[in-house]
C-alpha positions, 0 to 999 in steps of 0.5 A: 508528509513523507521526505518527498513531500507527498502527504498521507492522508490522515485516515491512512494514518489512522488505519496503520496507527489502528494496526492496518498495514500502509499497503492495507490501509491505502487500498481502503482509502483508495477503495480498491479490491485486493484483486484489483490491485493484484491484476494492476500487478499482474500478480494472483490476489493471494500473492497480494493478500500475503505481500499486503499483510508483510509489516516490512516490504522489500523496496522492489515490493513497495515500488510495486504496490505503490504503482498499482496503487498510483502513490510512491513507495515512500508513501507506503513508507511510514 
């Protein structure tokens, strides 16, 4: 569970546990494609490619990508 309350599904964790990013790893568990999340962005699917492989995202970046993704970015905070 994050400070906000909102849970992280256990096969997240196990991704990043695994080495995936938590952008990386909530991508798979939602079952998006790269560009999708790139186009929900209005970003290119390689600016993507390069933000979902950072260990560290700035907030504005994890605000983003938690948008596109439909999560908080607390939940990518983990």
């Amino acid at each position: 569970m994050t400070e906000k309350g909102r849970a992280i599904p256990h096969k997240v964790v196990s991704a990043a546990v695994d080495g995936v990013t938590p952008s990386r790893a909530w991508r798979q568990h939602l079952g998006l494609k790269q560009a999708e999340v790139a186009a929900r962005m209005g970003i290119s699917q390689p600016a993507y490619s390069q933000l979902e492989t950072k260990e560290r995202l700035s907030n504005s970046s994890r605000e983003k990508i938690g948008a596109a993704l439909g999560i908080t970015a607390d939940q990518l905070d983990f």
